[in-house]
Steps between C-alpha positions, in 0.01 A plus 500: 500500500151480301272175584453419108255240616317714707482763201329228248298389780335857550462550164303180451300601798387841300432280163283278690292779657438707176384238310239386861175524337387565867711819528276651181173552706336250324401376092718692253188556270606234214243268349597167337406479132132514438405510849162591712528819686306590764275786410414645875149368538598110569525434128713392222526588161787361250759724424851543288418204237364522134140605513498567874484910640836696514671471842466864649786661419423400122695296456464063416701157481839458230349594164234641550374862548191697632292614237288834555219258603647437794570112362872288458537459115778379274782683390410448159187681513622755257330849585263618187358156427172344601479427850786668622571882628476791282806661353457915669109448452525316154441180311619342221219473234195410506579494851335770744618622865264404737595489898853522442498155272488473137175330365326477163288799429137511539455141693292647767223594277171335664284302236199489699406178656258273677394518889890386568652799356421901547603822434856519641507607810750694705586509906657802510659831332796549389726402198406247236549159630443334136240267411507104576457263209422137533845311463529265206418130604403533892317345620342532849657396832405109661277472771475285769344143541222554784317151559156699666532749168416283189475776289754775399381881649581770280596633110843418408635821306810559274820632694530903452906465625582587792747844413528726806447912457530760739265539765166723366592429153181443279447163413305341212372179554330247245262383792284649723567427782862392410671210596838519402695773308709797558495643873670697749812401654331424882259261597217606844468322807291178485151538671212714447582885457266752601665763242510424074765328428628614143498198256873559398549367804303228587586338153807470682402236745321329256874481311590347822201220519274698699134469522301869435122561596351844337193656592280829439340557795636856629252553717523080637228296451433125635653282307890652597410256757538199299855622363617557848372136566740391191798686660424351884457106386810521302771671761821350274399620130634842441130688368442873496201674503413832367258747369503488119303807344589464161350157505283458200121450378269291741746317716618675802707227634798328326742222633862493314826272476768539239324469162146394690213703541123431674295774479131509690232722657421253799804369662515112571668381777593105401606667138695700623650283725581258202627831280791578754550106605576438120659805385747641815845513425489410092728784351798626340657551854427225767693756803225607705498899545 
């Protein structure tokens, strides 16, 4: 005669042990709504939520959807209209295609400009990343209070956006060096780098409230040393530091936050100090990369 209580019993038993999260070797890869993800090099970066970068497979939270940018947008971004992705390559008019997104024709056309601004420069080959335009009404990011640093360190500039294009796309900036704007879809390592490091990219960690120091000294010269001072007295800011070539006219140094900018030919060590004291981690994204 069959053991019906024995039956139900065994079949619980094999319930139980499918649904062990032990018995899956280990996380089943899901991320809570709007999450931070690790990215592999003991950071985080926000991911799946409105404004934050597409989770890898391309995909985001409950209505919302990766644009070609590589960002979580509404539904209701209607393809064709400003802002939003092109329709097979196409815009509605006036609109133009530029990176994939639809934006109004002609707005990267430089006007010139004072010591701030320059010719638009690029970091790389490639396709046409678009240009950057100030956005309407920003303003630039807060600082920080610093009692030994009466005085504010830097230029505040306009916001450029912060749209993401493919890696080695050409880039247009309004400012020279830029501070904000479109960029490439990775950030670099914090620290100094021996190789260039191509602005696309290092406009990301500003995005993510880093701290930037440029020179133009290929060949090195003395005053590197004062930067790498900068980087050793302050261990827990996030500050990269990299060979700039394309930086313009007298000033072969430049120190940069998120909409910030200090340019100089001799580097100061108790400015700069105050620079990255008042202006680390004031940006769009406040996840450390």
């Amino acid at each position: 005669m069959v053991d019906v209580r024995a039956l139900v019993l065994g079949a619980v038993l094999m319930l139980a042990a499918c649904f062990d999260p032990s018995s899956a070797g280990g996380d089943s890869g899901l991320t809570a709504a709007g999450t931070t993800t690790s990215t592999g090099g003991g950071g985080e970066t926000c991911m799946g939520a409105a404004g934050c970068d597409c989770y890898p497979n391309s995909t985001c939270d409950t209505d919302l959807e990766c644009d070609p940018s590589g960002r979580c947008v509404p539904h209701e971004c209607t393809a064709g209209t400003a802002g939003c992705p092109c329709i097979e390559g196409a815009c509605l008019d006036p609109l133009v295609c530029e990176a994939q997104l639809c934006v109004p024709s002609g707005a990267g056309e430089s006007s010139g400009g004072n010591d701030s601004t320059g010719d638009a420069s690029s970091s790389g080959g490639g396709s046409e990343g678009g240009p950057s335009t100030c956005d309407p009404g920003s303003e630039p990011s807060g600082i920080s209070t610093v009692d030994v640093c009466p005085d504010v360190v830097g230029a505040p500039l306009c916001s450029e956006g912060a749209e993401h294009v493919a890696q080695d796309s050409v880039i247009d900036w309004l400012h020279d060096p830029p501070a904000s704007g479109t960029h490439y879809p990775t950030w670099e390592t914090w620290g100094e780098h021996s190789e260039v490091v191509p602005r696309g990219n290092w406009v990301h960690n500003l995005e993510h409230g880093g701290i930037v120091l440029l020179h133009r000294c290929p060949d090195g010269c003395p005053e590197l040393d004062t930067l790498r001072m900068v980087i050793a007295m302050r261990p827990d800011l996030r500050i990269l530091m990299t060979l700039d070539p394309l930086l313009p006219g007298d000033d072969r140094f430049a120190a940069l936050s998120w909409t910030w900018s200090l340019r100089f030919d001799s580097p100061d060590l108790a400015q700069l100090l105050c620079f990255a004291d008042q202006h680390e981690n004031h940006a769009p994204e406040d996840v450390f990369p």
